[in-house]
N, C-alpha and C positions, 0 to 999 in steps of 0.2 A: 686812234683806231677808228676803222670806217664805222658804220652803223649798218652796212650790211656783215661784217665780221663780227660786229658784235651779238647780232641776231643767231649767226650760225653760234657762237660760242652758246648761250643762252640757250639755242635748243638742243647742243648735244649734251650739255647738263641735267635737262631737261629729258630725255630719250630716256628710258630703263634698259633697251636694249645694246645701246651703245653704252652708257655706264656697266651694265653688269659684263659685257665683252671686253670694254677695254680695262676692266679691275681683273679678269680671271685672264689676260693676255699679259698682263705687268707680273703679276701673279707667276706665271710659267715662267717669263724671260728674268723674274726675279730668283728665283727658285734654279734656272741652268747657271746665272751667274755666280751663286752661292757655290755652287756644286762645284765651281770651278779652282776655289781655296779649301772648300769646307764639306765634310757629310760626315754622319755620325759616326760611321767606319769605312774602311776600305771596301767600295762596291767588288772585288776580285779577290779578296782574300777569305778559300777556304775554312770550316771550321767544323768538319763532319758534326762533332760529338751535340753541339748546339743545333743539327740540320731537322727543318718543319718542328721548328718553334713555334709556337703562337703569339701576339702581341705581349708585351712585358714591356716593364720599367726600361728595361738595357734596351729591348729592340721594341720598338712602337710598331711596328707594322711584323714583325716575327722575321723568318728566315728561311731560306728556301731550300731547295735539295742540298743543296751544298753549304750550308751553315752561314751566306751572304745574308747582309742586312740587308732588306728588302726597300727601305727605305731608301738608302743608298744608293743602290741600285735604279729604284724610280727617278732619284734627283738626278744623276748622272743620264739618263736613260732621255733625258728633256734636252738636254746638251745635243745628244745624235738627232732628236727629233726637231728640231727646232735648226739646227743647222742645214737637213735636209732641205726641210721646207724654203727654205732665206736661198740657196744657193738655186734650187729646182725652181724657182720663180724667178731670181735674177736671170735665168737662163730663157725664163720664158716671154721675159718683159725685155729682157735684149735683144733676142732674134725677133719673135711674134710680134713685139711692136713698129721694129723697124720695118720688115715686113708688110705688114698692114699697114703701116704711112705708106712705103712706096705705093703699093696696089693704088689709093685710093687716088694718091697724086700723078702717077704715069700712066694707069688704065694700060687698055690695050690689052695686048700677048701678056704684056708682063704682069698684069693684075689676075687675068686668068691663069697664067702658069703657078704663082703663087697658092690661088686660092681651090687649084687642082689639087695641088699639093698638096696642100694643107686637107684637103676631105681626103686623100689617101689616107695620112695618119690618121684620121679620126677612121676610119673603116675598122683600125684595130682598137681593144679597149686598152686601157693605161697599163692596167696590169699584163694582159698578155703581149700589149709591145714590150713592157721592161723584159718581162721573163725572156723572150726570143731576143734583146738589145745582150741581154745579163750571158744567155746561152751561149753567143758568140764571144764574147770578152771577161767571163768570169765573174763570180760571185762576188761580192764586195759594195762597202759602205759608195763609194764612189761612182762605180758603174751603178749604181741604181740610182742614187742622186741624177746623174746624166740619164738616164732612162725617164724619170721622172719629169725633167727640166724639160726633154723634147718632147713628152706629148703636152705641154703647156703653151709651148709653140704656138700651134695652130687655135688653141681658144684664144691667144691674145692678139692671133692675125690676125682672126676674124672680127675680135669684139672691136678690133682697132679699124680696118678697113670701114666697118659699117659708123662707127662713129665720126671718123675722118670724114666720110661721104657727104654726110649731113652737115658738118660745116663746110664744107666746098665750094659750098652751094648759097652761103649765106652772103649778106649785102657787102657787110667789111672785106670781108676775102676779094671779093670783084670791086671793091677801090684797091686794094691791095694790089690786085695783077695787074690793074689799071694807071697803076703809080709806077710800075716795071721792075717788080719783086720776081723775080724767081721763083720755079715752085719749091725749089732747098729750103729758101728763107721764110715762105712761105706756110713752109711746114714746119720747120724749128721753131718761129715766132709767133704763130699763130696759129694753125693747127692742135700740136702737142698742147699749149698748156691750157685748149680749150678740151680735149678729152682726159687729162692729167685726172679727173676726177674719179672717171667708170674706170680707167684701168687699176688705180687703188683698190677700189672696193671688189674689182676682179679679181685683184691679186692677194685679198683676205682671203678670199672662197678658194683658190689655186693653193693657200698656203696649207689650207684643212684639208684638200684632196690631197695635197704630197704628203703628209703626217699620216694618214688614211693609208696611202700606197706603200708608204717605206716600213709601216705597221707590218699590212700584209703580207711584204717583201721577204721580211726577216721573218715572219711568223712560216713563210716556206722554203726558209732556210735558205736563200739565194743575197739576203740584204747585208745588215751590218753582220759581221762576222765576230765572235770570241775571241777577244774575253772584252770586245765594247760592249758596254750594257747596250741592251734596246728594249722597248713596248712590245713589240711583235713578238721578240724570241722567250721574253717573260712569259710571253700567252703560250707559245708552243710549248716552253717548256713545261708549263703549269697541266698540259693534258695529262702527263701518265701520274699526275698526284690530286685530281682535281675531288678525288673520294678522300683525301686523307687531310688535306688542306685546302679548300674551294678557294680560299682567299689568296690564295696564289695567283690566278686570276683574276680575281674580281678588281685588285690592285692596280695593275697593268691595264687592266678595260675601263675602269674608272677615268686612269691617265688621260686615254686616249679619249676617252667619249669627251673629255671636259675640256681638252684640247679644241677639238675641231668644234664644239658647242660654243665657245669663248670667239672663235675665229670667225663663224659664221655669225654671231650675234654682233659682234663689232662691224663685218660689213654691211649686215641691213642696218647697222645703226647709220653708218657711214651714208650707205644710198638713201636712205629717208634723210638726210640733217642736209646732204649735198643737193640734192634733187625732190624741189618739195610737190613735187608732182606724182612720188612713189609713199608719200606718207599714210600710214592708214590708220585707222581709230587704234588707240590701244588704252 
């Protein structure tokens, strides 16, 4: 093992903020793959007569309008959020990156046409492109995932484009064209796995936004649809009982905050341990 690898290993043990991100991000993706053999009841099987229970022995977290274990429910509920996220960012580190290498490497029309484009979608915000994306093709877990995926697009044109630019520019690259590389080769082989770093740590902060948006989604009724649990629709559902059981809520918003808290905290762990030029006292 290098002794520069060994350094980074040594400082992200060393990080708090990368330790406590990436324990509460194992933590969640540990927690949806339980859920996928195992929770303590059925998240969809009614039970009126037990409905806005309180925590107990049987039910640790109590039970909601409809006599569901809430617990349950949350576990399952990590599964939709978390898949979200995974697929809305693959969608955005597939187009928005490839994207952003072209621009940087063909310039021209086609760097401007790109990166016009790309400031069109950003002129709308994420949630009212989904909603207006969701309007024309229907409510559901899927069209809002794809809703989600493509305003991710243009952040990772752009974070790519400009990081692309700055190596373009560097010594290696011009022996590189000067050896009579191509700019293809040039950019699969050197380019890419010199920004491979920022688009990670972009795509932590992308994964919190989509978790953020498909909350939203479902919380106005346009996202995941019945009878898939969701974060979001837990919250909406929880307004017309929030006098008679407040904890209906606070369950679901816990989820979520501790979600997107985990996910930003591991990529500033990430851009401090990778780039030791954004380190700051802590």
């Amino acid at each position: 093992m290098s002794t520069v690898r060994r350094s980074k290993i040594r400082s992200a043990f060393s990080h708090r903020s990368f330790l406590v991100g990436a324990v509460l991000v194992v933590a969640m993706f540990g927690i949806a793959g339980i859920s996928l053999y195992w929770t303590p009841f059925d998240p969809t099987k009614l039970n009126i007569p037990e409905r806005l229970a309180g925590p107990s022995s049987l039910h640790w977290l109590g039970t909601d309008q409809f006599g569901r274990d809430i617990l349950s429910i949350l576990m399952v509920g990590t599964q939709n959020s978390i898949l979200v996220g995974v697929v809305a960012v693959a969608i955005g580190i597939l187009f928005g990156v490839s994207l952003g290498l072209t621009a940087a490497a063909v310039k021209g029309w086609t760097e401007e046409l790109i990166m016009r484009a790309s400031d069109l979608l950003f002129a709308f915000p994420a949630i009212l492109l989904a909603i207006l994306l969701i309007a024309a093709t229907g409510p559901g877990a899927i069209n809002a995932t794809i809703a989600i995926g493509i305003f991710s697009i243009p952040v990772f044109a752009r974070l790519t484009r400009g990081a692309a630019k700055v190596i373009w520019v560097r010594e290696f690259i011009l022996a590189a064209r000067a050896a009579g590389k191509g700019r293809f080769r040039i950019t699969v082989g050197h380019i890419l796995p010199n920004i491979l770093s920022v688009i990670v740590v972009q795509a932590t902060v992308q994964f919190a936004l989509a978790i953020l948006a498909e909350a939203a989604l479902s919380y106005l009724g346009i996202g995941s649809q019945p009878p898939t649990p969701s974060w979001g629709r837990m919250l909406s559902d929880a307004q017309s009982y929030i006098l008679l059981n407040p904890w209906l809520a606070v369950y679901p918003g816990a989820a979520i905050a501790l979600a997107v808290l985990s996910l930003n905290l591991l990529g500033d762990g990430l851009r401090d341990i990778i780039d030791p030029r954004f380190v700051r006292e802590r």
